[in-house]
N, C-alpha and C positions, 0 to 999 in steps of 0.2 A: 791707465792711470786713474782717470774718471772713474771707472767702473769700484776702485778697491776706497774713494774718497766716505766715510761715514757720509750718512743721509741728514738732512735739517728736515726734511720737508719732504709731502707728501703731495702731490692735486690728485684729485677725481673729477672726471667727466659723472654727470648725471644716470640721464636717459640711459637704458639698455645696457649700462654698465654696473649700477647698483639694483637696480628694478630692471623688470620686462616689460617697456613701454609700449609693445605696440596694440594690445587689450586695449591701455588706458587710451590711448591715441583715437582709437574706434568711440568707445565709447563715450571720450569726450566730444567728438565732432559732431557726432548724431546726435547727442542727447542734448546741448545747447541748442543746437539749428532747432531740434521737434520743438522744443520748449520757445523758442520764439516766433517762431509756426502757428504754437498752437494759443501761445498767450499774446502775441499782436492779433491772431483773427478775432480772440474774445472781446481784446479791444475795440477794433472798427466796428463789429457788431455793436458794441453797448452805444457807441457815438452814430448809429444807425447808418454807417459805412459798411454794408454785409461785404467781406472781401471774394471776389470773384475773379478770377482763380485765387487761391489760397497763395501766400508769399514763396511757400518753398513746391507751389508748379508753377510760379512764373520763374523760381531761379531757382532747380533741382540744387543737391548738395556739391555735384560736379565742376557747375558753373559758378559757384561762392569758388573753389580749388581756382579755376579758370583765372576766374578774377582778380585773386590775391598774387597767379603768377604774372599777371600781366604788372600790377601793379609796384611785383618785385625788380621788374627788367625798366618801368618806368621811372621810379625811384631805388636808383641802385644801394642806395646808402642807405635806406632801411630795408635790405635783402635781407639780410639777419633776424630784424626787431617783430618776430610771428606776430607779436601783440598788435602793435603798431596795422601789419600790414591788414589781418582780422578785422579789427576796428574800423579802419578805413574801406576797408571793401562793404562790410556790413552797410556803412554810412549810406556810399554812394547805390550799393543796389537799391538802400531803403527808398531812396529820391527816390530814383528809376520808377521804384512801386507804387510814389504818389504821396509819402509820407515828403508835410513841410522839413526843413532843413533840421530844426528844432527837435522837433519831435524821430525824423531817422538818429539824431546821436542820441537821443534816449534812449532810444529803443537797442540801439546797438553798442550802448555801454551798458544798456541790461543784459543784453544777451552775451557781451566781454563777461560780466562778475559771474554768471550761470557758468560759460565755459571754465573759467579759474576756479570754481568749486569743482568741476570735474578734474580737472587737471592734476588736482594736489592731490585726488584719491588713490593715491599709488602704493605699492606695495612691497617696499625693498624686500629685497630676499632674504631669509632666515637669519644667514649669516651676516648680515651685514651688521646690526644695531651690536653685538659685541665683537666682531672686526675693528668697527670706529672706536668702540671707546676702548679697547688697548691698545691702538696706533697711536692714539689722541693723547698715551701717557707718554710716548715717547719720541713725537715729531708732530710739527706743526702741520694742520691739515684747512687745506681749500677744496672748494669745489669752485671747477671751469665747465661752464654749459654754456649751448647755443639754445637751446629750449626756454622755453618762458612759466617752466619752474621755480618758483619762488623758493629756496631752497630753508628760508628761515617759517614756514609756514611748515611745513613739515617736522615729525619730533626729531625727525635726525639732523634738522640744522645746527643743534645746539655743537656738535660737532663742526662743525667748521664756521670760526671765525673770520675766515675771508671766504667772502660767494661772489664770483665773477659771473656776472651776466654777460656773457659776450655778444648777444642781436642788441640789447638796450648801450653798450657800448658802441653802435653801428660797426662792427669790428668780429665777426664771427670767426671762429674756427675755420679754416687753418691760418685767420691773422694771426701772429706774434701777440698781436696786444694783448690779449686779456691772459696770455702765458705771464707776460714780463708783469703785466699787473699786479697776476696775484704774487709771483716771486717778488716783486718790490713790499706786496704789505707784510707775504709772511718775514722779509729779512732774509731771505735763503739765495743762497747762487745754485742758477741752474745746474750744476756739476753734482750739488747735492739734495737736488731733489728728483723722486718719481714721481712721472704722472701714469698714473691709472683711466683706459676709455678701451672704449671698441670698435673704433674707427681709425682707418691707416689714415685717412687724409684731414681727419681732422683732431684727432690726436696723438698719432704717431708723427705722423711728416712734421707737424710745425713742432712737437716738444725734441724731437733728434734736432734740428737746425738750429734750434736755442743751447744745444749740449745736456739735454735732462735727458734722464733715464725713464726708460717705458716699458710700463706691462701693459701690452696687448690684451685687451679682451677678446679671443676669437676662438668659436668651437674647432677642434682639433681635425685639421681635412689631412696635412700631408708633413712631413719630416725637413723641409725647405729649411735651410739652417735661417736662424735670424739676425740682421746687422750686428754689429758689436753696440750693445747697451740695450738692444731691445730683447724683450724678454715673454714669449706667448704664452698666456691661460686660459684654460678652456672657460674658467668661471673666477669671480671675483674672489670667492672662497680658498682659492688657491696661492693668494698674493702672502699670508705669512711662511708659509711652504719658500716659494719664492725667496723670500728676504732671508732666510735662514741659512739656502740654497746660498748664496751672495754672501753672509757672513754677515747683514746688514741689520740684524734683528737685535733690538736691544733689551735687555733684562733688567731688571731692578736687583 
């Protein structure tokens, strides 16, 4: 019955669904850490603190990973918010390293806005920037991400007027919340909308248990039929294929 209801609405998951994040992921990790490596030791030098060992051999890039899981299982309620947990790992190694309290969250809401300039350097895929703006002529569209994408910093936010942060909501993927969220602003009932990701657990499992309808992002391994309303693509490119498939596709 669901399946034959016209669509109001669209969501998209971010990361790995529209772009290939895990480049940007590398390169964001390494190139904030070097860069505050290499611009906190210019500092201690100038202040005639020559740093011995350098910040990132007393805490390899492993041990920052280390740290931020530790302090995901301690604060379970910002497991989600990357930003948040970053920040504060940064903080407390900077103490550790001898920096006053003051001066480690300087340092490590410098090295936050370095990492957030890498971050946004991403690169949807071809199809994506005229996929959005013909869907955008005929259903309302959000993005649902767990990542700390800021999705209006990028040109393709103009395309969706609801952006769900779901770690800044302490509420990640596969909570409900930041589903029902964005269905509450777009005005849609889950019956009629698709969400679009590439993850079963965290956007398949929780948009089936609300009653939306899902296209799987997942390269093609095997012929395994799919539930009723879930629907597999090897690439995002495939999704008006899809809606046409469905009868779901609207025309002017």
């Amino acid at each position: 019955m669901a399946e034959s209801l016209p669509l109001q609405a669209i969501t998209f998951d971010l990361d790995d669904t529209l772009w290939d994040n895990h480049g940007v992921m590398v390169a964001t990790e390494t190139g904030h850490y070097a860069w505050l490596d290499r611009e906190l030791s210019g500092w201690l030098q100038a202040r005639g603190r020559p740093a011995a060992p350098r910040f990132s051999e007393r805490f390899p890039l492993e041990s920052f990973e280390q740290h931020r899981r530790v302090l995901a299982r301690t604060h379970p309620l910002h497991r989600g918010d990357f930003t948040w947990l970053r920040e504060r790992a940064l903080t407390e190694m900077l103490g550790e390293y001898g920096l006053d309290p003051a001066s480690a969250r300087l340092w490590a809401g410098a090295a936050m806005e370095r990492f957030m300039e890498l971050r946004h350097q991403v690169t949807p895929y071809p199809e994506v920037e005229p996929l959005l703006t013909e869907l955008g002529r005929h259903y309302r569209l959000a993005s649902i991400t767990n990542g700390n994408v800021a999705v209006q910093r990028l040109a393709l936010g103009r395309h969706f007027p609801v952006a769900i942060a779901a770690g800044e909501m302490l509420a990640p993927k596969p909570d409900p919340r930041p589903f029902l969220a964005a269905l509450a602003r777009l005005g849609a009932s889950p019956a009629r909308t698709l969400h679009v990701g590439d993850s079963w657990r965290e956007d398949v499992e929780p948009a089936r248990r609300l009653g939306m309808r899902v296209a799987w992002i997942s390269p093609h391994v095997d012929d395994s039929p799919m539930p009723p309303g879930i629907h597999r693509l090897d690439h995002v490119r495939e999704l008006p294929a899809l809606l046409r498939q469905l009868g779901l596709a609207r025309h002017h």
